[in-house]
N, C-alpha and C positions, 0 to 999 in steps of 0.2 A: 769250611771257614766259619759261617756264623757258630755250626757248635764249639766249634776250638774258642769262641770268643765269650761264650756262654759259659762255658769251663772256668774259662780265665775270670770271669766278672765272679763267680761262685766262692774260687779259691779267694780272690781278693777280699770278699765278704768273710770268709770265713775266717783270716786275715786275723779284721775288725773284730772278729769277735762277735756276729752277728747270728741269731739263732739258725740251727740246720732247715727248719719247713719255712725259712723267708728266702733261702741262699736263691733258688728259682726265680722267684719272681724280683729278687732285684739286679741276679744277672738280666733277666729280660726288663729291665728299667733303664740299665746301663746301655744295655744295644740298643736300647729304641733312642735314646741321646745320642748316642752316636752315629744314628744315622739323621736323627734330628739337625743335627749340626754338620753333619759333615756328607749330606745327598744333595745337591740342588734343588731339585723336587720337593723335597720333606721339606727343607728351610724356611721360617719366617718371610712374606712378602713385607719387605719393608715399608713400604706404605700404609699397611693393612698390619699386624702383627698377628692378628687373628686369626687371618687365612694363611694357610702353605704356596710357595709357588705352582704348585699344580693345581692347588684347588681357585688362583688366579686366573691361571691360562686356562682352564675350562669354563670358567665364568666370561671370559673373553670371547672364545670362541671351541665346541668342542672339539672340532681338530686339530687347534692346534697343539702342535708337539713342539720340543727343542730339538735341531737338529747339529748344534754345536755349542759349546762354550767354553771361554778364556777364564781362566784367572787373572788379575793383574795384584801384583802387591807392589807398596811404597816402600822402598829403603832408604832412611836420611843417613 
């Protein structure tokens, strides 16, 4: 899965028009956004924007972990 997505991030660069010795390292810029934005864990603490939610909840307490989470979204 992450190489299929590494691939994908390369071809899209290469797309753009983007030189061949950068294609690497900005497919691996693209995943790490992606997981930036879309892990729980990784995500901004909103309070903090400095710190990740992990690196929160270990400042909190080191055991503690998540052992569930919702999404909720608003539809008007």
């Amino acid at each position: 899965m992450i190489t299929q997505e590494i691939e994908i991030g390369k071809e899209q660069a290469r797309r753009e028009g983007k030189p061949e010795e950068m294609l690497e390292k900005i497919a691996q810029g693209k995943l790490s956004k992606f997981y930036k934005d879309s892990t729980l864990l990784n995500q901004e603490f909103i309070k903090d924007n400095k710190m990740t939610i992990r690196q929160y909840l270990q400042s909190v307490d080191k055991q503690l972990t998540v052992t569930a989470f919702k999404r909720y979204t608003l539809s008007l």
